[in-house]
N, C-alpha and C positions, 0 to 999 in steps of 0.2 A: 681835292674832292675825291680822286681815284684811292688815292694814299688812305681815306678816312673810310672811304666804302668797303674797301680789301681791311682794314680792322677792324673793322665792324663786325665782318663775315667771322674773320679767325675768332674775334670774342664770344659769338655766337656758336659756333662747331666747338669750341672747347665747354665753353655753358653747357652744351648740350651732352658731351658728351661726362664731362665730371658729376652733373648732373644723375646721370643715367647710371656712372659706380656711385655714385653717395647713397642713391636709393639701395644698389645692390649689395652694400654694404653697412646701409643702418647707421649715416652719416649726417643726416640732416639735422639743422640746427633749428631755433627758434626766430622766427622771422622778426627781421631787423625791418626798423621804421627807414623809408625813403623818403627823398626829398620830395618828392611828387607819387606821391599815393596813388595808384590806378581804381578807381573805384567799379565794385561789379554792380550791374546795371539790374541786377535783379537776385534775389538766394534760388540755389537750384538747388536738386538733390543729386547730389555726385553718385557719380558712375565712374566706372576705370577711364573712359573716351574724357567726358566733360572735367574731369578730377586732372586730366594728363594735359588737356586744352588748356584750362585754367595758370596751370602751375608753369606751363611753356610760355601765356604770356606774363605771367610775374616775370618770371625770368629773364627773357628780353630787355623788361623797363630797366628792373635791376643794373644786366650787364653794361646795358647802354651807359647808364649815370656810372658805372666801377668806370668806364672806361676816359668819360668825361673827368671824373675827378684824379684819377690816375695821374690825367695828364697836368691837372692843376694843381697838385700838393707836394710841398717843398720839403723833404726832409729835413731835421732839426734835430739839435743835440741838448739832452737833456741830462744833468746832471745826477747821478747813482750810487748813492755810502757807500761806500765795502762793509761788509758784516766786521761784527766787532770781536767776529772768532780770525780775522785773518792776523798773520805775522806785521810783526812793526815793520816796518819798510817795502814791504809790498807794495808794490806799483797800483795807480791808480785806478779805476776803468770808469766808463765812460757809456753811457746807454744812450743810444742810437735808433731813434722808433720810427718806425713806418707806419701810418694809417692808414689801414684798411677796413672798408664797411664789410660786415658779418653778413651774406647773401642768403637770407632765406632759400632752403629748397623744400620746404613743407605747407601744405594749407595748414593754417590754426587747428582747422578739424583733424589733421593726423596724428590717428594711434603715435605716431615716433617725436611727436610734441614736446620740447624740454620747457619747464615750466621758466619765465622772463625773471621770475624774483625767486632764487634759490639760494638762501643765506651760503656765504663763503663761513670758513672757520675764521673764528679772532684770529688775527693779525699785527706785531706791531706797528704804531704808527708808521704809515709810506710818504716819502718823499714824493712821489708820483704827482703829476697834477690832477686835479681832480673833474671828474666828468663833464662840467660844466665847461672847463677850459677848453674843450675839443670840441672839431665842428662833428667831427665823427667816430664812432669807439671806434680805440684804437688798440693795437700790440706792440709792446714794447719789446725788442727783439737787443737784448747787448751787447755791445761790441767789445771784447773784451781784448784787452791789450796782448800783442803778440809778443813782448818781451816775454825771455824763459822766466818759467813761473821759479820764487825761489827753491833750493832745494830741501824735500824733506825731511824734520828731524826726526830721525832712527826710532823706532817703536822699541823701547829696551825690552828683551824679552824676561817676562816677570819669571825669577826664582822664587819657589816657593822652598821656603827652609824646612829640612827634614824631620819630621813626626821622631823619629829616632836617631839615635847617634851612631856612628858607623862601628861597624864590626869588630868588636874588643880584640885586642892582642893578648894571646896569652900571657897570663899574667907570669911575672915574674921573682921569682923569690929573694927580696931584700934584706942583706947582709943588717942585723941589727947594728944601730948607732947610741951614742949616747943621749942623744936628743928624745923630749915626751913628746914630742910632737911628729907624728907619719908624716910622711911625704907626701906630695897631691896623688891622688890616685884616677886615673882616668876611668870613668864611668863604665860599667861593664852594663851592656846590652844584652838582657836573657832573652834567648833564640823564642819565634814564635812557635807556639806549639797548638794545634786545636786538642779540644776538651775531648780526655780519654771517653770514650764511648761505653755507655753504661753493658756490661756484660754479667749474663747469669745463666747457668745450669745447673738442671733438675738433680741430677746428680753425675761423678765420679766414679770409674774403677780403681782400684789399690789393692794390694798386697799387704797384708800382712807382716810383721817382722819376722827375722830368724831364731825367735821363740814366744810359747806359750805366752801369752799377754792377758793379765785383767783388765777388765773393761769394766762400766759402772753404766748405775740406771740414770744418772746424771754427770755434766759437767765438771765435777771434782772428784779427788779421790776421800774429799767426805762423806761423800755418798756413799751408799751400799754398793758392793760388786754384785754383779749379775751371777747368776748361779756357775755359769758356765764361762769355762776361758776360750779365748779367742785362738786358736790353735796355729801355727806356725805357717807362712806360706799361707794362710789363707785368701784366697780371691773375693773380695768384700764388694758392696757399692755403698761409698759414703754421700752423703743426701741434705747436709748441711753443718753447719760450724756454729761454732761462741761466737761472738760479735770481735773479739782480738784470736781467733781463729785459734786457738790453743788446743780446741777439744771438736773432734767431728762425732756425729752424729753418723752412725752408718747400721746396715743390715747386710748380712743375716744371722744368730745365731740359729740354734737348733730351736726349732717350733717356729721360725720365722721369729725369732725374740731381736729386735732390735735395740741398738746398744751405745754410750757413747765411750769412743777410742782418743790418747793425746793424738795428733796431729806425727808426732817424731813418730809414733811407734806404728806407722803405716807406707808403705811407697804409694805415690798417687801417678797410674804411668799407663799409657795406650790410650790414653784417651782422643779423641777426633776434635779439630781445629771448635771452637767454638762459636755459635752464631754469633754476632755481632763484632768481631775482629774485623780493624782494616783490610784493605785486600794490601797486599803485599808483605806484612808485617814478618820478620824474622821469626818463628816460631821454636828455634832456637835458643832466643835469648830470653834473659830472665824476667824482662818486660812485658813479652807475650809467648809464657809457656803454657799451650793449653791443657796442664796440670796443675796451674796454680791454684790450690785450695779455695784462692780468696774469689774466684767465679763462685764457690756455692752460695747458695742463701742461708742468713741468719737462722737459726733452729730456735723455737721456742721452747722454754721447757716445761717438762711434765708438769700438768697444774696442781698435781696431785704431791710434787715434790717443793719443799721448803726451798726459796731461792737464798744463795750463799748470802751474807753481810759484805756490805760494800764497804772499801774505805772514807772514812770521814773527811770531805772537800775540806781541804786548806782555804781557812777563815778569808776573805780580803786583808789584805796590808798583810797579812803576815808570811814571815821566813824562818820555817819550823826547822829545816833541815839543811845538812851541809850542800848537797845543793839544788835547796829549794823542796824538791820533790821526792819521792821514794824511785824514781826513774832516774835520778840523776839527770835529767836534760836539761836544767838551764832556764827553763822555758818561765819566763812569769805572766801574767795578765796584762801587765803596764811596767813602763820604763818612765823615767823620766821627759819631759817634752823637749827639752832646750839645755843650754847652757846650767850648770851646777853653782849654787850659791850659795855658802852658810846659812842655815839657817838656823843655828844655833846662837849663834851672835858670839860673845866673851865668855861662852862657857866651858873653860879646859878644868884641864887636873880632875877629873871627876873619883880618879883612884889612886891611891899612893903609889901605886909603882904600874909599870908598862902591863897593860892590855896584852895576855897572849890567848887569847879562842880566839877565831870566827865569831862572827856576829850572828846572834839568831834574834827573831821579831817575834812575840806572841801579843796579839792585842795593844793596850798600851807599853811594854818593854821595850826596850833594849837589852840586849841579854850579853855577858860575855863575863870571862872568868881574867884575873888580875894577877901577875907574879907577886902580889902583896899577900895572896890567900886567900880573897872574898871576891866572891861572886856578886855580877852588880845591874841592876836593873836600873835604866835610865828610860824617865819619861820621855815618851815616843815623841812630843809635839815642843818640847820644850830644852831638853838637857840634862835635866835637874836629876838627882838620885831620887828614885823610888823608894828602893830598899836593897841591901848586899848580906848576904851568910857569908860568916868566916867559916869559912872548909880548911884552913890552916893548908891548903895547896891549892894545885891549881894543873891545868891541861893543856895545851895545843889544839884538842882536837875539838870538833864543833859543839855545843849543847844542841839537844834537840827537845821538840816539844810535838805532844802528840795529846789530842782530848782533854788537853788540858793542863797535864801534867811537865812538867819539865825536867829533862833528862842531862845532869850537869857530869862528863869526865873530869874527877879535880886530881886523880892520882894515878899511877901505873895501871893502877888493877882495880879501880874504882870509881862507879857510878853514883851520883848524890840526887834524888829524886825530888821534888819537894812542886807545890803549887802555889800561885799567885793569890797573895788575900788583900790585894790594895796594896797598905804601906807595909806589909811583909810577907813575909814567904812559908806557908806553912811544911814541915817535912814529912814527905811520905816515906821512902826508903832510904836505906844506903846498899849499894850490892855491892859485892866482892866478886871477883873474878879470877879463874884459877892461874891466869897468866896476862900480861900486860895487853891492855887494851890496843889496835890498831887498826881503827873502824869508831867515825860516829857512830850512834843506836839509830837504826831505822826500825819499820814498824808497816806488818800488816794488821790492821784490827787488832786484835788481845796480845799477839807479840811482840815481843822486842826481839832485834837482832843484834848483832856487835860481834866482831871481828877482833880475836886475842890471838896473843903468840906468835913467833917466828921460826921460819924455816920446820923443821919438823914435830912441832908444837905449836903452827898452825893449826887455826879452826873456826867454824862460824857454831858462833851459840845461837840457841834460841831457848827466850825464857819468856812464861806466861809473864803477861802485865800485871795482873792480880797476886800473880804467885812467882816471885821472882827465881824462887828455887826450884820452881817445877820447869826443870831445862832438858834440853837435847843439842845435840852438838852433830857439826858434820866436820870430816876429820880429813877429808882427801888433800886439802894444799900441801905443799911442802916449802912454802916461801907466805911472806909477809903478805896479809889481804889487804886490800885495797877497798874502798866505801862499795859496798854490794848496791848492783839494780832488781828493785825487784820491779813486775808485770804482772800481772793477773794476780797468777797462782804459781808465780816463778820465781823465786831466788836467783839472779845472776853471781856467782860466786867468780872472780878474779884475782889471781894469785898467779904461781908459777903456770898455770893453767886457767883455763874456761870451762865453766860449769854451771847447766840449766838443773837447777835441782829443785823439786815438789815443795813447795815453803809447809808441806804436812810434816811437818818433824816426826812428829809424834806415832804416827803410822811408819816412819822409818823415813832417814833421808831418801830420799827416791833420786837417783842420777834420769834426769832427762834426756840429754846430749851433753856431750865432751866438745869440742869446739876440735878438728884436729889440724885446722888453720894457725891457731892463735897459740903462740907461748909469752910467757913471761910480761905480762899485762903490765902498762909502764902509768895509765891511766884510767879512773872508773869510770867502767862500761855506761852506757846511756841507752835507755828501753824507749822505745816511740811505737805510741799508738794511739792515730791509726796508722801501717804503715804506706808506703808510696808504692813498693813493689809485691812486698807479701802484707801479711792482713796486720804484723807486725815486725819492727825490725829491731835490732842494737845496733850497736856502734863501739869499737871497742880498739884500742892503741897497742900495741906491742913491740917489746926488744926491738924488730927490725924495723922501726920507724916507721911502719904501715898503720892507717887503719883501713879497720875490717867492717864492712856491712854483712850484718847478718840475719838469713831467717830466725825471728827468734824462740821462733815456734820448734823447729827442726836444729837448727845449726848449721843449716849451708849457706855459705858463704855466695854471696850476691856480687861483691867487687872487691877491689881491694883497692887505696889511693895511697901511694907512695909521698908520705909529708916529709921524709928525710931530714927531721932536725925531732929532737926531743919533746913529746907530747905532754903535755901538762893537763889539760884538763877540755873536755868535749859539751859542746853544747846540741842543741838541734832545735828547729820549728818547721814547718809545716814541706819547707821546701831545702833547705839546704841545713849540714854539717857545716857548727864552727870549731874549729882545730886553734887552740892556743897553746904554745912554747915555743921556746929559743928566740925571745921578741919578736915572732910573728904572730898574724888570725889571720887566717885561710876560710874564704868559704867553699865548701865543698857540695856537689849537686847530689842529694840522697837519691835522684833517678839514675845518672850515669860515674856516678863518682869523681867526675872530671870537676877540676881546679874552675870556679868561676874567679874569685879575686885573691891578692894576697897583699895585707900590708904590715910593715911595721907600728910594733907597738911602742918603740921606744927603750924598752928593756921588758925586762919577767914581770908575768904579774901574778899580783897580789891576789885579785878575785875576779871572777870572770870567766869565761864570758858568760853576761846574765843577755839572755835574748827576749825579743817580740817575734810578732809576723813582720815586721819590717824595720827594725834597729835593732844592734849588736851595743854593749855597753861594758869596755873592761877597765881593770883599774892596776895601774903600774906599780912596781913595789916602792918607787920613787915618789908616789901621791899624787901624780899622771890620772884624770879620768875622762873617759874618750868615749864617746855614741855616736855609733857608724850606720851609714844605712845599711839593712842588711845583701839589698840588691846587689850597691856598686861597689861598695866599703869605702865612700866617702865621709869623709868625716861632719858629724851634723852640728856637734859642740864640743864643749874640752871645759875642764876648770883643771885646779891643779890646790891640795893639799900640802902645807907648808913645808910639811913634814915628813920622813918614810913611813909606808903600812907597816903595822906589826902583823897582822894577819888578815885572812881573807873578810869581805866589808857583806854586805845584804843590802838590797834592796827591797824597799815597803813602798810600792805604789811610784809619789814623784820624790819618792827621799831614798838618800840613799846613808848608808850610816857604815863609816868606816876607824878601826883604830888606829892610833897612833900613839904612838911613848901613853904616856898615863891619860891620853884624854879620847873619847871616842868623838867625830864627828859628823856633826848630821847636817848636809848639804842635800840641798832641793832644788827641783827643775821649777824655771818661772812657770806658772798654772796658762 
């Protein structure tokens, strides 16, 4: 009895005092049904005294009966799934419940009330027994097996595979083999670079040349000269440029008469860093000189002045010129997509004897001249002869077509002009030429140009379109010319020498700049524009196996890249120089001149490289034909022609059309 009365006491001092933090701590539950309900003998209106009375004797009844039933409930073992996330062999466990009654510490009336029925969240079915099975709610408390728990399996830590491929090795320059097919190239990574920052100023200081210079009230020297010359050493401010920077716009002459000047024939120098320059940039270098003309803004001109005639855009599908363009660049609209595949089917022999031009495209043609005599137009979509003139010879060098007309070398010293009428050919001209032809005819608006004679009876003619014998000649080479670039309003002239000469014959050859980088030109120059570093550049091969980037506005020389093997022929687009000879293609970066890839071609080719913005496509003298990405210079497709090129092939869109022995053939990229 003593033993029950002394726990009585401790039940009651702990009631009281747990009691007294649950209130202090906003513990109290929702009052649990007892076995014996104490009923209040009347409702009152609570007060802190009667509210404290009350809740002291619930309490009591409470404690009493936890301590009565304490003593009479049997612990018991109740069975417990393992979730069906644990490992196979894990050990079992085992739930282990004690029941215990929930002891009200709250009147029903207290604000701290948790409501009896407050939905739990769905659950999967429980194994647990269910309420009814119990004499009193219970907690089930698990006993969870003391064996070591298995050991973790390792979290692999996730790689994520790299957005890019790692840092190219300089590339290396492979010894040509007898094999058409290059060797794997491993993928060249161009460095990231942010977007050059738009810059512009209002205008430039410059100097004048070390002599008297005409100036004009417009961008050419078709325009009227201004009354007065620009006097030597003069301190100018130029104010903006032509859109290919060739010609500035600048002030002052006398009356404040403003004027425009070429570009060469001024120094543009002391000028102050310009707004919008990274902060640290080399100002040094040719990248960020802040004298580069190409900061000024575009000049509109006088409304009052006739604007020059622009050259006629080269038709789609066609390949008017040897290569491609009056710039020489290579560059076309579209390549082929894929793999190469006859698309001619069983159509050879088209001419009695071997194919020797280049291939030129006008509209429906096929154009190319025959060691049999006759010139021969082959339907573009099919094969088949159109129509051929016997010219009783024939030429090497490329046919060209300009507005129309088509421009055939069948002999040393002569030009067979004549126009497309369907199933034949009607003739407009024949020209003679005062010494052997060496130079397709290129062509600004109403001129032809063409490149005769050797060594010291070199020379670049120019002859009106309309009027073959109304010519002018520029006489300075002293070796064999090479296919001229022209630009704007610029003849590139390459021979034993470099020369930007005025394409105004007629007002007198006008020397622009001499090049005094460059000798003995081994391949024709390539004109880009727009350019990457100035507003326009070239590109151009020489004797000592360089090539040379150059202002082509001035003639200073920008870089120079060391190809060390023999240059055959230069391409360009938007972002890199291709370099083909000695069975390699080199891309070259037009911003730093530095080598991005190089691979084998297999052996020399035959034509090529015809570029995109992102494919290279050349063709072996062996009948090799290869499209490289232009990025990595991997290879994207290949077919291969049965037979050797007789001469260099065109491309028209996804065809591309190449000779061989007497038949030409016209292979297509699947669409």
């Amino acid at each position: 009895m003593l033993t029950t009365s002394i726990l009585v006491a401790f039940f009651v001092l702990v009631g009281l005092s747990w009691m007294w933090f649950a209130a202090q701590n906003g513990l109290l539950l929702a009052p649990t049904p007892t076995a014996t309900a104490t009923p209040l003998a009347a409702t009152r209106t609570p007060t802190l005294d009667v509210r404290a009375t009350n809740v002291a004797g619930d309490m009591l009844t409470q404690i009493a009966f936890a301590a009565t039933s304490l003593a009479q409930l049997t612990p018991h073992t109740m069975p417990f799934d393992a979730p069906a996330t644990v490992q196979p062999g894990a050990p079992a466990e085992t739930q282990q419940s004690l029941q215990l009654p929930l002891v009200s510490m709250a009147d029903p009336q207290s604000p701290l009330q948790i409501p009896a029925q407050n939905p739990p969240p769905v659950q999967p079915e429980s194994p647990l027994a269910s309420d009814a099975e119990m004499t009193a709610t219970a907690i089930f408390i698990p006993n969870v097996s003391q064996q070591a728990p298995p050991t973790p399996t390792e979290t692999p830590t996730l790689v994520v595979p790299p957005t890019l491929p790692p840092p190219p090795v300089t590339p290396e320059i492979l010894a040509p083999t007898e094999t058409p097919t290059p060797p794997f190239v491993a993928p060249f990574t161009p460095t990231s670079t942010a977007a050059a920052p738009f810059v512009q100023v209002a205008e430039l200081a410059a100097i004048s040349r070390a002599a008297n210079t005409t100036v004009y009230i417009g961008p050419s020297t078709f325009y009227t000269p201004t009354t007065d010359l620009l006097p030597a050493y003069t301190s100018i401010r130029v104010r903006g440029r032509t859109q290919s920077g060739d010609w500035l716009f600048g002030c002052c002459l006398n009356n404040n008469q403003l004027f425009w000047v070429r570009t060469a024939y001024v120094t543009i120098a002391g000028n102050p860093v310009p707004v919008g320059f990274p902060a640290g940039v080399d100002t040094n270098s040719v990248q960020w000189d802040p004298n580069n003309p190409k900061w000024l803004p575009p000049s509109q001109l006088d409304p009052v002045l006739t604007p020059r005639p622009q050259p006629t855009l080269i038709p789609p599908g066609d390949y008017p010129l040897a290569r491609y363009d009056r710039g020489n660049s290579g560059r076309l609209p579209a390549l082929p997509n894929s793999s190469l595949q006859n698309g001619w089917g069983s159509i050879f022999g088209q001419a009695g004897q071997s194919f020797r031009s280049p291939i030129a495209v006008s509209g429906p043609n096929v154009l190319s001249s025959s060691a049999d005599g006759q010139f021969y137009s082959l339907n573009r979509d099919t094969g088949t002869q159109r129509w051929r003139v016997n010219l009783n010879n024939s030429s090497e060098l490329a046919p060209a077509v300009n507005d129309g007309l088509i421009y055939v070398p069948y002999a040393p010293n002569r030009i067979y002009v004549m126009q497309d009428a369907g199933n034949s050919a009607n003739p407009v001209s024949d020209i003679e030429l005062p010494a052997n032809l060496s130079t397709s005819p290129t062509f600004l608006n109403d001129v032809v140009f063409v490149g005769i004679g050797e060594n010291a009876d070199a020379r670049l003619v120019a002859m009106k379109r309309d009027n073959v014998n109304d010519r002018r000649t520029f006489e300075d080479p002293q070796a064999k010319l090479l296919q001229p670039a022209i630009g704007q309003e610029t003849i590139f002239v390459a021979a034993d020498r470099l020369w930007a000469v005025d394409v105004n014959f007629w007002l007198s050859p006008e020397i622009i700049w001499i090049s005094p980088d460059v000798a003995n030109v081994i391949a024709p120059p390539v004109y880009a524009y727009p350019g990457v570093i100035r507003n326009a550049e070239l590109y151009v091969a020489d004797a000592s196996l360089n090539v040379h980037a150059l202002d082509a506005n001035t003639g200073v020389r920008l870089w120079v890249h060391p190809f060390g093997s023999q240059v055959n022929t230069l391409a360009v687009n938007d972002a890199y120089v291709f370099i083909a000879g000695g069975g390699l293609l080199r891309a070259v970066s037009r911003q730093t001149g530095q080598a991005l890839w190089t691979v084998q071609t297999g052996g020399a080719l035959s034509g090529g490289p015809f570029v995109t913005a992102d494919r290279v496509l050349v063709v072996t003298q062996s009948g090799a034909m290869l499209i490289y990405d232009a990025m990595t210079g991997g290879v994207l497709a290949s077919a291969t022609i049965p037979t050797a090129i007789n001469a260099a092939p065109a491309v028209s869109q996804d065809w591309l059309f190449a000779p061989s022995g007497n038949t030409i053939f016209g292979y297509r990229g699947t669409p």
